[in-house]
C-alpha positions as CSV (number, residue, x, y, z in Angstrom):
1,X,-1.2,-20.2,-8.5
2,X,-3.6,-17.8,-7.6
3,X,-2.8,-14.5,-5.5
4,X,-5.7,-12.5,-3.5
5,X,-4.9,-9.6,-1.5
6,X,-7.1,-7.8,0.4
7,X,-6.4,-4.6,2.2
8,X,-8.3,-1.8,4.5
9,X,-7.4,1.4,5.9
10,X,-7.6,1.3,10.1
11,X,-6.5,4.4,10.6
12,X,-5.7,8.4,9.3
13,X,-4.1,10.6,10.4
14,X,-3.2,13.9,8.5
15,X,-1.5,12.3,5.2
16,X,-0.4,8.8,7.5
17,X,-2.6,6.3,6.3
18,X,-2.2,2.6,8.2
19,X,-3.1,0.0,6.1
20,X,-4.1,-4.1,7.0
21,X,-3.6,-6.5,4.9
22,X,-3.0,-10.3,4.0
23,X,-4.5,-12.8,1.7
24,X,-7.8,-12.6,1.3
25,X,-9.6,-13.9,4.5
26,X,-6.5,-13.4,6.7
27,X,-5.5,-9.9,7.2
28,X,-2.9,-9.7,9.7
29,X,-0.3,-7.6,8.4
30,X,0.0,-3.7,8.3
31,X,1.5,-1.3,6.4
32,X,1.8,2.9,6.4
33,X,1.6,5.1,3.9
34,X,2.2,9.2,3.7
35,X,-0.5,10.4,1.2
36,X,1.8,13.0,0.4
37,X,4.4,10.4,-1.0
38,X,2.2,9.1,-3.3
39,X,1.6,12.7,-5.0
40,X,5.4,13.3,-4.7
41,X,5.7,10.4,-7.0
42,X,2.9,11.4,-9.6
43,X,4.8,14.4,-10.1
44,X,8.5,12.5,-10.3
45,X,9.7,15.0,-7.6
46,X,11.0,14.3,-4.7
47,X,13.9,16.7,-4.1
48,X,16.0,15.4,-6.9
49,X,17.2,12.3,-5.4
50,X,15.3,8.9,-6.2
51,X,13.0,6.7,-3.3
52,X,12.6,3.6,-2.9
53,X,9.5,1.0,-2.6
54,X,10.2,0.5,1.0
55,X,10.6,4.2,1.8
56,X,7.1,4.5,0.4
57,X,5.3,1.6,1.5
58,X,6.6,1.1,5.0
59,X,5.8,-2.2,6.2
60,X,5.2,-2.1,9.9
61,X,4.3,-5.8,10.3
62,X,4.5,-8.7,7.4
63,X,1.4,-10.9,6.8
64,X,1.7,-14.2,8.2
65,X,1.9,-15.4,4.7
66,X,4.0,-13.0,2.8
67,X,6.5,-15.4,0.8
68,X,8.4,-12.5,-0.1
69,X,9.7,-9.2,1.5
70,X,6.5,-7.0,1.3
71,X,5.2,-8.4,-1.8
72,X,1.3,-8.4,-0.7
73,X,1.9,-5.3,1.0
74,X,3.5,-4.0,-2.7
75,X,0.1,-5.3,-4.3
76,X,-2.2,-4.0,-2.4
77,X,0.0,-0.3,-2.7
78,X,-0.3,-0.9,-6.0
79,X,-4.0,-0.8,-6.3
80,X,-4.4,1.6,-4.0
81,X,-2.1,4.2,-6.2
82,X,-3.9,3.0,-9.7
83,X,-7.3,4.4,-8.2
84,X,-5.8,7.7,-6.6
85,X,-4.0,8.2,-9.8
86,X,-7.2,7.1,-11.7
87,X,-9.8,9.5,-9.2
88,X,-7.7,11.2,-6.8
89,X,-9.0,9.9,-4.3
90,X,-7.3,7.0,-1.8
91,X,-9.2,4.0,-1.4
92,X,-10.5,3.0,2.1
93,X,-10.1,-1.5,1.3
94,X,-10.0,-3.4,-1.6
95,X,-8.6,-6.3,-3.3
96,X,-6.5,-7.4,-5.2
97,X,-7.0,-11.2,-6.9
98,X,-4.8,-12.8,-9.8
């Protein structure tokens, strides 16, 4: 089965970052990030105690055809933190296809 995620960001503001996203064609979910999170977790620190996926990816609405708890929302996080990792820089949309 094939998966296709697509994402964009709608909105910044300081390090809050609001995602869309969905399957490809049908974006109609929306998560949040905090930029400052994501280098939090490049450096393993976060005030010695351990985070969570949902603590950094903070789904604020689930795509219409998420099968599973956040898991195109987790996808799309997932390509987004490979390129900053990669550039250091966030992407603004993208895909994700399998």
């Amino acid at each position: 089965m094939a998966i296709c995620v697509e994402f964009e960001r709608v909105s910044l503001c300081g390090s809050l970052a609001l995602y869309q996203y969905g399957n490809c064609g049908k974006m109609d979910g929306i998560f949040e990030l905090d930029y400052n999170d994501i280098e939090l977790m490049l450096q393993g620190s976060f005030e010695g105690s351990s985070i969570s996926m949902d603590q950094i990816v903070r789904v604020k609405k689930l795509a219409s055809d998420e099968r599973e708890h956040q898991f195109l929302a987790l996808k799309a996080f997932t390509k987004i933190w490979r390129h900053y990792k990669e550039t250091g820089e966030f992407l603004d949309q993208g895909g994700y296809y399998a």
